[in-house]
PDB file with one MODEL, atoms N, CA, C and O in Angstrom:
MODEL        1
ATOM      1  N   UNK A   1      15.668   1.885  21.980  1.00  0.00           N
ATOM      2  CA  UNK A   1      15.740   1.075  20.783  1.00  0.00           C
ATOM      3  C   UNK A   1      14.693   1.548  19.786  1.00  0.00           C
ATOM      4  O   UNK A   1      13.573   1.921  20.136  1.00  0.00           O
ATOM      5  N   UNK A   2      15.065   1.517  18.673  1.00  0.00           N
ATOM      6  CA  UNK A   2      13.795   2.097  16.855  1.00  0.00           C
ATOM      7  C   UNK A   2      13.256   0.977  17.122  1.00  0.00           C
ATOM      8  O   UNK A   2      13.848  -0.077  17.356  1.00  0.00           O
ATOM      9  N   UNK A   3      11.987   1.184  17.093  1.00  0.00           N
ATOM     10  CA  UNK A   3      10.473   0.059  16.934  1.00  0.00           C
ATOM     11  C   UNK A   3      10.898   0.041  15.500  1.00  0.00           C
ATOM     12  O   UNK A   3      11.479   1.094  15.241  1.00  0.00           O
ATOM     13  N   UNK A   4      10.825  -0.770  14.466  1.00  0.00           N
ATOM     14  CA  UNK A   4      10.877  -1.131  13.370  1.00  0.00           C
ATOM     15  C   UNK A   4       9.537  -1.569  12.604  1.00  0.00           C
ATOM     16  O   UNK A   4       9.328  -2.170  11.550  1.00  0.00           O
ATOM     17  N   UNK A   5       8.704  -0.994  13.613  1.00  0.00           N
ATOM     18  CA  UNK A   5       7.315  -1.652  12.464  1.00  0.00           C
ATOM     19  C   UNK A   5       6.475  -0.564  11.778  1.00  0.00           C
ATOM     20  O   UNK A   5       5.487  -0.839  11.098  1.00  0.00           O
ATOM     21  N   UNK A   6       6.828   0.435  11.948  1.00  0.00           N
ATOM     22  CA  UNK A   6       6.444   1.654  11.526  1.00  0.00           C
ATOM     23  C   UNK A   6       7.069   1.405   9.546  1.00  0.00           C
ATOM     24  O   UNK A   6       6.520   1.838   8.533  1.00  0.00           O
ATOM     25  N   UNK A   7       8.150   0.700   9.647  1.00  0.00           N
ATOM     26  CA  UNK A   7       8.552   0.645   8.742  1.00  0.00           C
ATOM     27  C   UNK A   7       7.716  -0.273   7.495  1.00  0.00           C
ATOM     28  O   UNK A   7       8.075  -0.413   6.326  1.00  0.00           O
ATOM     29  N   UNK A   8       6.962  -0.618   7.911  1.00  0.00           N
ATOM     30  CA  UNK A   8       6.244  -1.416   7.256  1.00  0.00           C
ATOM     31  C   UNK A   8       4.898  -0.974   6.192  1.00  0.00           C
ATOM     32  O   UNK A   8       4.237  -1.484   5.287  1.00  0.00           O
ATOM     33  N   UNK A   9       4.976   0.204   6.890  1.00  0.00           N
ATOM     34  CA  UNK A   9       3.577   0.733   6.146  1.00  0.00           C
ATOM     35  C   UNK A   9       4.319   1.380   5.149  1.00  0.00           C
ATOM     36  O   UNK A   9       3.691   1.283   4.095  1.00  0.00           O
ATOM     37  N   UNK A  10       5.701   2.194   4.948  1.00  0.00           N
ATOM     38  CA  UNK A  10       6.309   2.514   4.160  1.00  0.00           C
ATOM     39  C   UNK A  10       6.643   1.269   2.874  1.00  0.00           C
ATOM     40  O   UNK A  10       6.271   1.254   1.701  1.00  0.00           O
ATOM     41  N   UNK A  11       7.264   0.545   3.442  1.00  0.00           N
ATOM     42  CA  UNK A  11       6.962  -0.953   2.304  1.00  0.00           C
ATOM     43  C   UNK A  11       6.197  -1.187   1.799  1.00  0.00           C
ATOM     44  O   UNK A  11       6.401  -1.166   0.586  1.00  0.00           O
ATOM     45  N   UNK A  12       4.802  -1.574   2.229  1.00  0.00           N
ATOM     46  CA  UNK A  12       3.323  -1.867   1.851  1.00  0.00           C
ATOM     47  C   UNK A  12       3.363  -0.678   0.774  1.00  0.00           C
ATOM     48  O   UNK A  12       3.409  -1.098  -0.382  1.00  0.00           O
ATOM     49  N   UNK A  13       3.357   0.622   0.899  1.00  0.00           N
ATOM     50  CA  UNK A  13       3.072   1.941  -0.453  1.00  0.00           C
ATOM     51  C   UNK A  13       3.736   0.882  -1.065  1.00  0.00           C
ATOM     52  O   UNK A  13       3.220  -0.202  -1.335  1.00  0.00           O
ATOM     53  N   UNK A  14       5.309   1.330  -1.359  1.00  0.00           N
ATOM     54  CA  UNK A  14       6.108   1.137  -2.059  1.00  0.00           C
ATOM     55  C   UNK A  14       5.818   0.032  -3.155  1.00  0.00           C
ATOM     56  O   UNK A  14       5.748   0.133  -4.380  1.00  0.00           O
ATOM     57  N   UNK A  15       5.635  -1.339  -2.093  1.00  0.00           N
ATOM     58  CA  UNK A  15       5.341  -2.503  -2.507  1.00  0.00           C
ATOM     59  C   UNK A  15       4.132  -2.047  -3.914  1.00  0.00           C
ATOM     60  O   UNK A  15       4.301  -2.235  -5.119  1.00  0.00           O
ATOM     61  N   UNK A  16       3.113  -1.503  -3.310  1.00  0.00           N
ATOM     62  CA  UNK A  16       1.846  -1.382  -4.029  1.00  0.00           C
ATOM     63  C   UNK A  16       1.959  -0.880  -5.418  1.00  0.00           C
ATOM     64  O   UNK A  16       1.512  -1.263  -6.499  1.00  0.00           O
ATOM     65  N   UNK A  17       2.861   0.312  -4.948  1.00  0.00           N
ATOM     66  CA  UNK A  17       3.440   1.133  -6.072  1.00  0.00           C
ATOM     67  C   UNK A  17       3.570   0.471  -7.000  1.00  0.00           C
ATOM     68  O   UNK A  17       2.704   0.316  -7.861  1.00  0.00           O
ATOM     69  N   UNK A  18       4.943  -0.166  -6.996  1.00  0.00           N
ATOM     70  CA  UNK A  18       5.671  -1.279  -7.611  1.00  0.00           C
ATOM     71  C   UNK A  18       4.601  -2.111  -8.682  1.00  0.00           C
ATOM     72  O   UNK A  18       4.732  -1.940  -9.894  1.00  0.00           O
ATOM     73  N   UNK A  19       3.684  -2.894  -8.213  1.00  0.00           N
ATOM     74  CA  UNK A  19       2.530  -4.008  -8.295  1.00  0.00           C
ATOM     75  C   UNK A  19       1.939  -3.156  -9.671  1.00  0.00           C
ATOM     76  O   UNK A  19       1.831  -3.540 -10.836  1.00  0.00           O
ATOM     77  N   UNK A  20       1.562  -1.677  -8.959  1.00  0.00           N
ATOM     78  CA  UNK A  20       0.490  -1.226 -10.060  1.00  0.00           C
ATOM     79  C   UNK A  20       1.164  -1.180 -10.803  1.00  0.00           C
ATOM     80  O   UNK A  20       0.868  -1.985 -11.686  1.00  0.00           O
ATOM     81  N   UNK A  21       2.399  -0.402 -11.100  1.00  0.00           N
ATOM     82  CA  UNK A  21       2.702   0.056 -12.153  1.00  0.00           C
ATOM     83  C   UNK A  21       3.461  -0.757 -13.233  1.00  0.00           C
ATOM     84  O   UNK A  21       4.111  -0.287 -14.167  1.00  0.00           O
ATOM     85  N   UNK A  22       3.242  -2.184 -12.909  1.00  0.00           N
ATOM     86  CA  UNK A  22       3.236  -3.463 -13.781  1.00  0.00           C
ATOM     87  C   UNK A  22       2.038  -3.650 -14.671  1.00  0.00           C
ATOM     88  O   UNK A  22       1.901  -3.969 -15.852  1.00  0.00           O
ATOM     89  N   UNK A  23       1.420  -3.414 -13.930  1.00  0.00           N
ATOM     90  CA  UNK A  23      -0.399  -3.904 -14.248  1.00  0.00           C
ATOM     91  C   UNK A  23      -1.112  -2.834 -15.085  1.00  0.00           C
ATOM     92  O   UNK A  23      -2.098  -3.004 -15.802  1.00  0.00           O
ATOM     93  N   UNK A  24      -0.205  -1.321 -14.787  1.00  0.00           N
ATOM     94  CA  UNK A  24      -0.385  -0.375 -15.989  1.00  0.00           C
ATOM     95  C   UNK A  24      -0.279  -0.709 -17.134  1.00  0.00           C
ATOM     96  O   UNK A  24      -1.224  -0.608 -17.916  1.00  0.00           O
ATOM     97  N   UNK A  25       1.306  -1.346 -17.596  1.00  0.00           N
ATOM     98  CA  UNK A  25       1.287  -2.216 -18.766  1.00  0.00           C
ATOM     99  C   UNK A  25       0.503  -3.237 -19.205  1.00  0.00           C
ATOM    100  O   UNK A  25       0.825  -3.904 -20.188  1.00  0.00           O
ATOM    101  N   UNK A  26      -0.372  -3.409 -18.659  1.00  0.00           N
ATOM    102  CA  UNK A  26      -1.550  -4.752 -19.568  1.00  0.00           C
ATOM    103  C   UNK A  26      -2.520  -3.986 -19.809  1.00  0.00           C
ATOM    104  O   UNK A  26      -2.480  -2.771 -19.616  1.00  0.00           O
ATOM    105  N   UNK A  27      -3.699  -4.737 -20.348  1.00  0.00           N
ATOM    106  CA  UNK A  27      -4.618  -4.004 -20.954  1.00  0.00           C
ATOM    107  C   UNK A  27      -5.718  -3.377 -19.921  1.00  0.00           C
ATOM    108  O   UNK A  27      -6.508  -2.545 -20.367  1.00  0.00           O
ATOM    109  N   UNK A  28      -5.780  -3.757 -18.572  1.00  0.00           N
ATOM    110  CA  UNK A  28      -6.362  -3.659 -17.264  1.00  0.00           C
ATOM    111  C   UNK A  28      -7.034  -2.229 -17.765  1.00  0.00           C
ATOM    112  O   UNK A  28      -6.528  -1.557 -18.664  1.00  0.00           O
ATOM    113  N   UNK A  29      -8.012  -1.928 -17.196  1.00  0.00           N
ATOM    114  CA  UNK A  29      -8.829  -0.195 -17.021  1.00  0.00           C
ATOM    115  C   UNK A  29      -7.908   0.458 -15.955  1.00  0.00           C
ATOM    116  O   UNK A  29      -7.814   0.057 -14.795  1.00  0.00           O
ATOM    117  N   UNK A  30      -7.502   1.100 -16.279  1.00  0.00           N
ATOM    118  CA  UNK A  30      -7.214   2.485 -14.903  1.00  0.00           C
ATOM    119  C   UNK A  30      -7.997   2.225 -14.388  1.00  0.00           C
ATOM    120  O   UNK A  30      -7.532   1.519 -13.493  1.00  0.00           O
ATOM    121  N   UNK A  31      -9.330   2.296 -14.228  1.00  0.00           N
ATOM    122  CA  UNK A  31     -10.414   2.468 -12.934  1.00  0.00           C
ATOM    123  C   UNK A  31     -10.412   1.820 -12.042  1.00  0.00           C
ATOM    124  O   UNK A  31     -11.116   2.184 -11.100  1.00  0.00           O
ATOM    125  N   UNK A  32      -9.604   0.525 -11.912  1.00  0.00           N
ATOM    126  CA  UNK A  32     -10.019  -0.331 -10.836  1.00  0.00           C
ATOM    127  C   UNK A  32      -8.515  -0.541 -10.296  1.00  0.00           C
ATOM    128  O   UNK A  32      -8.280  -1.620  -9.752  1.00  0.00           O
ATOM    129  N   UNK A  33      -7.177   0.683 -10.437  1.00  0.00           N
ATOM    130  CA  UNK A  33      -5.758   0.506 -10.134  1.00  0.00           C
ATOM    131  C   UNK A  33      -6.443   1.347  -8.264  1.00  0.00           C
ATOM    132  O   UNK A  33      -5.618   0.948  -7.442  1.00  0.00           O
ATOM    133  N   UNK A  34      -7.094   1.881  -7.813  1.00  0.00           N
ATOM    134  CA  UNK A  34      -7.348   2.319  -6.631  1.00  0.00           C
ATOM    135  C   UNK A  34      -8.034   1.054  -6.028  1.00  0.00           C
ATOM    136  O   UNK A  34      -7.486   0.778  -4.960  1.00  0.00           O
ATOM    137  N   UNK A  35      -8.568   0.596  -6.193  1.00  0.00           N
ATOM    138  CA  UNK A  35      -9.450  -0.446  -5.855  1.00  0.00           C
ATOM    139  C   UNK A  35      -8.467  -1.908  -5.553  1.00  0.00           C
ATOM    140  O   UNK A  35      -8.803  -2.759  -4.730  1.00  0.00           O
ATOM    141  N   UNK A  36      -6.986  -2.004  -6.541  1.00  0.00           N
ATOM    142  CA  UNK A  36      -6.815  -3.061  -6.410  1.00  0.00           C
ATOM    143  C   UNK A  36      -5.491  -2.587  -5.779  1.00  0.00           C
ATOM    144  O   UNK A  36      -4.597  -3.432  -5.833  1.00  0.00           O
ATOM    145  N   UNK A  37      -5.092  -1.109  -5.040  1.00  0.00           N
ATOM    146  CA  UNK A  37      -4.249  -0.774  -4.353  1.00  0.00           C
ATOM    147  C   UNK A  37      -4.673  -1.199  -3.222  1.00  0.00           C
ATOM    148  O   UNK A  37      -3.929  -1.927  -2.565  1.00  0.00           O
ATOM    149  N   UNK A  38      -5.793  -0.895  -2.794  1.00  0.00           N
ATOM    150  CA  UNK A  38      -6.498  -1.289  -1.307  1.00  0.00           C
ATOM    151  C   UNK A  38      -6.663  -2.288  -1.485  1.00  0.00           C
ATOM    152  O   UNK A  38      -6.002  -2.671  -0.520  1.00  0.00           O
ATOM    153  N   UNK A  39      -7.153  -3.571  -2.112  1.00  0.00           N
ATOM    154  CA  UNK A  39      -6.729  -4.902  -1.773  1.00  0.00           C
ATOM    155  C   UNK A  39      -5.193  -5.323  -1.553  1.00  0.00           C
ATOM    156  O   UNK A  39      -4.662  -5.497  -0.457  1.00  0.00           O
ATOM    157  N   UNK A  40      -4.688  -5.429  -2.605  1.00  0.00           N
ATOM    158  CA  UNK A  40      -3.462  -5.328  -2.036  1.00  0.00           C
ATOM    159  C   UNK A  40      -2.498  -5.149  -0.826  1.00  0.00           C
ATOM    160  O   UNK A  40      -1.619  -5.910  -0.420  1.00  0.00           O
ATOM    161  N   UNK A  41      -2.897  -3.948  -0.367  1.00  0.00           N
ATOM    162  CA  UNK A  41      -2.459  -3.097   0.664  1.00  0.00           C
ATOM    163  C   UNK A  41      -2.934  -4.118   1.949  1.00  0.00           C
ATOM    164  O   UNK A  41      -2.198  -4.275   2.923  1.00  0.00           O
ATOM    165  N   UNK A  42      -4.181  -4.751   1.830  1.00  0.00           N
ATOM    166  CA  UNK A  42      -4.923  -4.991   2.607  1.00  0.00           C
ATOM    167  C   UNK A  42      -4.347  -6.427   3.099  1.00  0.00           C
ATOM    168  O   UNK A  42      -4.124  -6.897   4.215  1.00  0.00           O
ATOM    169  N   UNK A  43      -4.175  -7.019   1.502  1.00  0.00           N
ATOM    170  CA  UNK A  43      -3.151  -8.354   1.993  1.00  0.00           C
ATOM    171  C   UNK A  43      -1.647  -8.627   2.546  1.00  0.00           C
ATOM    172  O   UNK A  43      -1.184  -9.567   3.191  1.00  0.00           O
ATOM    173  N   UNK A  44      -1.044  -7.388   2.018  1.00  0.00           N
ATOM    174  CA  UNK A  44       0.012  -7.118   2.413  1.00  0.00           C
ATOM    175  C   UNK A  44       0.445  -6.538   3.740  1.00  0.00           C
ATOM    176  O   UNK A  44       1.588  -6.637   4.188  1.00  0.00           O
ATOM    177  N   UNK A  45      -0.870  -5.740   4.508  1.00  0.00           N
ATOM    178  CA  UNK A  45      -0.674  -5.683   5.447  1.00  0.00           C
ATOM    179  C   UNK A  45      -0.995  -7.200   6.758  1.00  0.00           C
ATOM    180  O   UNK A  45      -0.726  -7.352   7.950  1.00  0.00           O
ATOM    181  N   UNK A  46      -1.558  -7.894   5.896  1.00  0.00           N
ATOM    182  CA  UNK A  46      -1.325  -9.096   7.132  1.00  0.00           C
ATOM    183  C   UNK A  46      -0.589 -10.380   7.261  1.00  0.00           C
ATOM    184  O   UNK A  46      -0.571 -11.365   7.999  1.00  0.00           O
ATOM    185  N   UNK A  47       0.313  -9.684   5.666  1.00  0.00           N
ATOM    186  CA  UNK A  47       1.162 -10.673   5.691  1.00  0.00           C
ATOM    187  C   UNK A  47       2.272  -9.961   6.514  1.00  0.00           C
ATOM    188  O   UNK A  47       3.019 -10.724   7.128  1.00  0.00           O
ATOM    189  N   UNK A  48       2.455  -8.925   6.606  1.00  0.00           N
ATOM    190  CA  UNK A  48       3.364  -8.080   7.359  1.00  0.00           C
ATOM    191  C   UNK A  48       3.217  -8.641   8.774  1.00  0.00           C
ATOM    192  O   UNK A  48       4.124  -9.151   9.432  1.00  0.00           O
ATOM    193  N   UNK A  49       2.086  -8.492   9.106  1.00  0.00           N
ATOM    194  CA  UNK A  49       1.659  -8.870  10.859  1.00  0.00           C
ATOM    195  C   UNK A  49       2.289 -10.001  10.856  1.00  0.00           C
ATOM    196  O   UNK A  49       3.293 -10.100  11.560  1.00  0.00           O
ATOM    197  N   UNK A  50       1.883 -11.020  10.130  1.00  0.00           N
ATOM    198  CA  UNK A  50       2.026 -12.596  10.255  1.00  0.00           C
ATOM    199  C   UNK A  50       3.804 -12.504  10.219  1.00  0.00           C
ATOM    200  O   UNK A  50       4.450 -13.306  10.893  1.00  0.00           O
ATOM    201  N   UNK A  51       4.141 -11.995   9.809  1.00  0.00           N
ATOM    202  CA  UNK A  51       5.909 -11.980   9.729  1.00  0.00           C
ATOM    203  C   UNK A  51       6.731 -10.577  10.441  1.00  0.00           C
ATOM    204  O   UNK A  51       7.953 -10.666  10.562  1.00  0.00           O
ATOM    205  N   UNK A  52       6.281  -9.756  10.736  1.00  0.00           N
ATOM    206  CA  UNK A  52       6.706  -9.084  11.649  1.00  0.00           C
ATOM    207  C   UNK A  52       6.419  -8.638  13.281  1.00  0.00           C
ATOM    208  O   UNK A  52       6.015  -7.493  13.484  1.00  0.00           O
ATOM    209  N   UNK A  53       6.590  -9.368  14.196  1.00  0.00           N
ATOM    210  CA  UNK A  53       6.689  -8.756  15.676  1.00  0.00           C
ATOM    211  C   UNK A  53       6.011  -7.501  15.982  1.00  0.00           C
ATOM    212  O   UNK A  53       4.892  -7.377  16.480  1.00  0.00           O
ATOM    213  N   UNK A  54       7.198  -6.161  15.457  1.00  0.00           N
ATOM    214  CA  UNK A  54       6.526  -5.331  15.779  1.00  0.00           C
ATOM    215  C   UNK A  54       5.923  -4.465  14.994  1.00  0.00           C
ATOM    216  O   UNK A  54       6.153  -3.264  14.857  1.00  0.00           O
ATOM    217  N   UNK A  55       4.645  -5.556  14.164  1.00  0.00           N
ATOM    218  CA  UNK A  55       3.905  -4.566  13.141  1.00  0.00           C
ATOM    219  C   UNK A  55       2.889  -3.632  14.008  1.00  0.00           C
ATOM    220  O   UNK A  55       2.167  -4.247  14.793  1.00  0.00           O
ATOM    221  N   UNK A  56       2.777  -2.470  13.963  1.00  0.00           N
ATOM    222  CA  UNK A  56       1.759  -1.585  14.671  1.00  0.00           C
ATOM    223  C   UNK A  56       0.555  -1.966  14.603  1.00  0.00           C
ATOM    224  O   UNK A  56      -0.250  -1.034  14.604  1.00  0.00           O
ATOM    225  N   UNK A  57      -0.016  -3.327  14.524  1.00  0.00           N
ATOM    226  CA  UNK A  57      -1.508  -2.959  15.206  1.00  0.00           C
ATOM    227  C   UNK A  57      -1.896  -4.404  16.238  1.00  0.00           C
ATOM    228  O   UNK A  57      -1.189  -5.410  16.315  1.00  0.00           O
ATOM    229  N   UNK A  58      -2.879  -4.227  16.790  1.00  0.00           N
ATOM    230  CA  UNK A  58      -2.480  -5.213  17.326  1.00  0.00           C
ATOM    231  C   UNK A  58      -4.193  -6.313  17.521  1.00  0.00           C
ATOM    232  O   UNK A  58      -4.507  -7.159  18.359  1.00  0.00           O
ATOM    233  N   UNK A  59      -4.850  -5.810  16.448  1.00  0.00           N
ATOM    234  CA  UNK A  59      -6.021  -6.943  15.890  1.00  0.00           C
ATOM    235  C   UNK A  59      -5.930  -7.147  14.617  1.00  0.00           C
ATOM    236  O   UNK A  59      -4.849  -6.685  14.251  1.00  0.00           O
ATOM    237  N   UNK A  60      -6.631  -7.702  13.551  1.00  0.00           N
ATOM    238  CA  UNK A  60      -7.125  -7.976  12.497  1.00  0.00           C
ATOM    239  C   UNK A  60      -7.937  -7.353  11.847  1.00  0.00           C
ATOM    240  O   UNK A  60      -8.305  -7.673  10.716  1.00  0.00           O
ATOM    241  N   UNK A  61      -8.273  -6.503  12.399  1.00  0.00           N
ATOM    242  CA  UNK A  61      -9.403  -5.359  11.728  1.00  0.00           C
ATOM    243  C   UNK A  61      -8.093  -3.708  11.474  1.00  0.00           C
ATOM    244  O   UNK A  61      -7.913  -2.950  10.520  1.00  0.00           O
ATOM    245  N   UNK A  62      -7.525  -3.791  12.739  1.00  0.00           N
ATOM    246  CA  UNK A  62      -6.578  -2.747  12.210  1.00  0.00           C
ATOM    247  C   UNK A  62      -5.639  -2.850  11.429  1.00  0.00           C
ATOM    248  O   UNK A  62      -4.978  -1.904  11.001  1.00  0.00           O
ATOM    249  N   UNK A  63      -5.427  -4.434  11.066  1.00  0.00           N
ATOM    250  CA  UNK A  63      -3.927  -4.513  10.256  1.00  0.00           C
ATOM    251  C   UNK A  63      -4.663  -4.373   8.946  1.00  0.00           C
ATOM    252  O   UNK A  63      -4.158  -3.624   8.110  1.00  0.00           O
ATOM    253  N   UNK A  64      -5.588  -4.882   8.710  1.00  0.00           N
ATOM    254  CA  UNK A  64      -6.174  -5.059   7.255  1.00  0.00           C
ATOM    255  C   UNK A  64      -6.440  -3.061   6.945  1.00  0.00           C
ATOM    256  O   UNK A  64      -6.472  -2.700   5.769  1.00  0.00           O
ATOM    257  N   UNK A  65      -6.589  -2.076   7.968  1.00  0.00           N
ATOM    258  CA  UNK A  65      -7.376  -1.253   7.519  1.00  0.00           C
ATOM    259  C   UNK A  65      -5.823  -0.405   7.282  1.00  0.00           C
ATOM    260  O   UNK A  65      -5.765   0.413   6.364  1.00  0.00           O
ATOM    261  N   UNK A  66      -4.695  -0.633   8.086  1.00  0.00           N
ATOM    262  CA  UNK A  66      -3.081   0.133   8.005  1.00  0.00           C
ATOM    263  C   UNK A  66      -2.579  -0.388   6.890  1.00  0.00           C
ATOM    264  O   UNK A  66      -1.639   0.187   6.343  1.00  0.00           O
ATOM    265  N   UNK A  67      -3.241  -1.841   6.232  1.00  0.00           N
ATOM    266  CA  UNK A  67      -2.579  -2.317   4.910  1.00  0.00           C
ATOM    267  C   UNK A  67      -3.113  -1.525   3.650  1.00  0.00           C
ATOM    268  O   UNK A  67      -2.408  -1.230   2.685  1.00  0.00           O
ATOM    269  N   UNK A  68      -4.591  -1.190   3.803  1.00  0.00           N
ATOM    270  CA  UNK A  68      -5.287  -0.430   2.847  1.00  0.00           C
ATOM    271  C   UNK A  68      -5.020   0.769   2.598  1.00  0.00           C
ATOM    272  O   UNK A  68      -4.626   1.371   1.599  1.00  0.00           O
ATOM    273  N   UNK A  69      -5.366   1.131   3.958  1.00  0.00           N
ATOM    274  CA  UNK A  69      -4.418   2.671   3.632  1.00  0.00           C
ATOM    275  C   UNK A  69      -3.555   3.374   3.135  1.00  0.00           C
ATOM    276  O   UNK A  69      -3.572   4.466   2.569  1.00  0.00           O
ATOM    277  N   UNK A  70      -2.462   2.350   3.502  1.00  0.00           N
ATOM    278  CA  UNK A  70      -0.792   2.287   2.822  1.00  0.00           C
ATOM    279  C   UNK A  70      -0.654   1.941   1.934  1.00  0.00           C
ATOM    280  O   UNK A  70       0.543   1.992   1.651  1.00  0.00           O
ATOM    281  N   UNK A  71      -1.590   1.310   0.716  1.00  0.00           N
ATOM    282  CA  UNK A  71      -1.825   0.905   0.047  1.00  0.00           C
ATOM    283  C   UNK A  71      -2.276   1.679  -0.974  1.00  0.00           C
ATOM    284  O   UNK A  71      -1.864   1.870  -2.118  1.00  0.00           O
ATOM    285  N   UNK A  72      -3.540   2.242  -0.117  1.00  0.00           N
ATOM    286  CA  UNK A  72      -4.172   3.429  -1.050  1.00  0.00           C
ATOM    287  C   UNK A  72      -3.417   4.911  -1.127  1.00  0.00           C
ATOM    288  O   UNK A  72      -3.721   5.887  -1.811  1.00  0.00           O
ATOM    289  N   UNK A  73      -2.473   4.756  -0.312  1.00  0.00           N
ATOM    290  CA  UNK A  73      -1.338   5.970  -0.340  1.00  0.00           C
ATOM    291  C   UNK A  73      -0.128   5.947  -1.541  1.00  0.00           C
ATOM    292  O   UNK A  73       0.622   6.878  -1.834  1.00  0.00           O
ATOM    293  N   UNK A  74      -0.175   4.687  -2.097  1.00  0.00           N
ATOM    294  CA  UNK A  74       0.329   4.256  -3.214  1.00  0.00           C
ATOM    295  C   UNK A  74      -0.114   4.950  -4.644  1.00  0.00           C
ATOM    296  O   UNK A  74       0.587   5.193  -5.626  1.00  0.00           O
ATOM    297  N   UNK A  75      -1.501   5.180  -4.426  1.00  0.00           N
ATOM    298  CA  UNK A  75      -2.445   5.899  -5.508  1.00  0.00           C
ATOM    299  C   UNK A  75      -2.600   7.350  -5.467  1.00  0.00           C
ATOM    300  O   UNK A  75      -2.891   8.147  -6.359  1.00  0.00           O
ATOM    301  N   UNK A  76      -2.286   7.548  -3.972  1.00  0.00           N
ATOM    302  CA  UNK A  76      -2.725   8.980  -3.700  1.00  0.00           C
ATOM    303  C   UNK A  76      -0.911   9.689  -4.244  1.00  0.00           C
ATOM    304  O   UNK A  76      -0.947  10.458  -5.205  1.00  0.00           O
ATOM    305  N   UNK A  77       0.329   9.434  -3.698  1.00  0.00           N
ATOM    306  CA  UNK A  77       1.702   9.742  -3.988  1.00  0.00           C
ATOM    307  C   UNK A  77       1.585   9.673  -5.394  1.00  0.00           C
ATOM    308  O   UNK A  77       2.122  10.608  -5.988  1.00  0.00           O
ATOM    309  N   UNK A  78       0.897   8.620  -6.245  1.00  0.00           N
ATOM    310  CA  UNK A  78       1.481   9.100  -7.597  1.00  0.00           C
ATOM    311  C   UNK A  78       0.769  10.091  -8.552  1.00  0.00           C
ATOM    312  O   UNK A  78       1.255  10.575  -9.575  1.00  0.00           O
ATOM    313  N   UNK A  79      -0.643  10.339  -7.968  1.00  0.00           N
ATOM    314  CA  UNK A  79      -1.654  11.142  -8.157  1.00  0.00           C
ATOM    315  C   UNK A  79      -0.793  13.028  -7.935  1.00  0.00           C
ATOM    316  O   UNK A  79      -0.737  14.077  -8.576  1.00  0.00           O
ATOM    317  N   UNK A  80      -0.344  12.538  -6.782  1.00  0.00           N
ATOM    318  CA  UNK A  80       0.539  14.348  -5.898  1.00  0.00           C
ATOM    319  C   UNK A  80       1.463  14.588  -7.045  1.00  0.00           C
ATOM    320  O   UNK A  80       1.450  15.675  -7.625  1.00  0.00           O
ATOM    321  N   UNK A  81       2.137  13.776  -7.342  1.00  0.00           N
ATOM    322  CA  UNK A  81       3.495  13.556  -8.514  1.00  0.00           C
ATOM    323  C   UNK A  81       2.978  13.862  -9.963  1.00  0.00           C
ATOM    324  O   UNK A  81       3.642  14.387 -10.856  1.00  0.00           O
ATOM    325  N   UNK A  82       1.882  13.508 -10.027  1.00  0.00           N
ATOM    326  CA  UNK A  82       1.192  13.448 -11.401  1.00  0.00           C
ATOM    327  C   UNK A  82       0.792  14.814 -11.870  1.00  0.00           C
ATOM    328  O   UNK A  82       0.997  15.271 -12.995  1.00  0.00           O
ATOM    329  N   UNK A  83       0.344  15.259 -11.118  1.00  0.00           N
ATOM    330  CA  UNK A  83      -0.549  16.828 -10.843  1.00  0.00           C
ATOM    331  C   UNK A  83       0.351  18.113 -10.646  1.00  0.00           C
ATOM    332  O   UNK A  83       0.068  19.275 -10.936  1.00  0.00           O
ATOM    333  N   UNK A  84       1.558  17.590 -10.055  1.00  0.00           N
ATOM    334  CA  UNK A  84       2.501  18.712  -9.831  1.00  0.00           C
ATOM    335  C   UNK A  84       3.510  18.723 -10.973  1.00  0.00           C
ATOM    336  O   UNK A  84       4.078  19.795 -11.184  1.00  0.00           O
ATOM    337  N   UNK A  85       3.768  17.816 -11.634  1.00  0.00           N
ATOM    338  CA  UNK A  85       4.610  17.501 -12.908  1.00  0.00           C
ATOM    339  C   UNK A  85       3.829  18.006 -13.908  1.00  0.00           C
ATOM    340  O   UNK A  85       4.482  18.622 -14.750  1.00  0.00           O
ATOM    341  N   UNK A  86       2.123  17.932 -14.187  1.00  0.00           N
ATOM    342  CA  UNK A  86       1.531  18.715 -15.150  1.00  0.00           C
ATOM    343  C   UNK A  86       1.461  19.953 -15.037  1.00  0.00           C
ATOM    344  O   UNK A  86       1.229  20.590 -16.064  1.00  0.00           O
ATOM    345  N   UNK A  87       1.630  20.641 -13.822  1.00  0.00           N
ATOM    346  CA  UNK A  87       1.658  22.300 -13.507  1.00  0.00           C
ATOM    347  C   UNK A  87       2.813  22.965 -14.026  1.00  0.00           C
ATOM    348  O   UNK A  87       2.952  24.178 -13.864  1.00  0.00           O
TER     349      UNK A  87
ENDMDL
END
């Protein structure tokens, strides 16, 4: 049987993605769109736990740090995209 919680950290980017690039449109600083990917990420990963079974971690210190990550991978993908589209 597919474990399905792997799938989650893929959501969490996505999700994050999504979030920032709302928040691009207001008057917000760029500087603090990394900063508020990893919060994000961070909440989103334990709301994931709290509602999914088989989310991959299996304390509170790892879900918050797989939410950040995935989160901050949100910043890093559009950064890869950004850099290769200016080349």
């Amino acid at each position: 049987m597919l474990d399905m919680g792997f799938t989650a950290l893929g959501a969490i980017t996505v999700m994050v993605f999504l979030i920032v690039q709302v928040l691009k449109a207001t008057s917000l600083d760029n500087k603090w769109l990394p900063v508020i990917c990893g919060v994000l990420g961070g909440v989103l990963g334990v709301a994931a736990r709290l509602t999914m079974p088989q989310f991959p971690a299996d304390d509170w210190f790892d879900t918050v740090a797989i939410g950040i990550v995935s989160g901050l991978a949100a910043t890093g993908s559009h950064q890869i995209y950004k850099q290769t589209r200016n080349k």
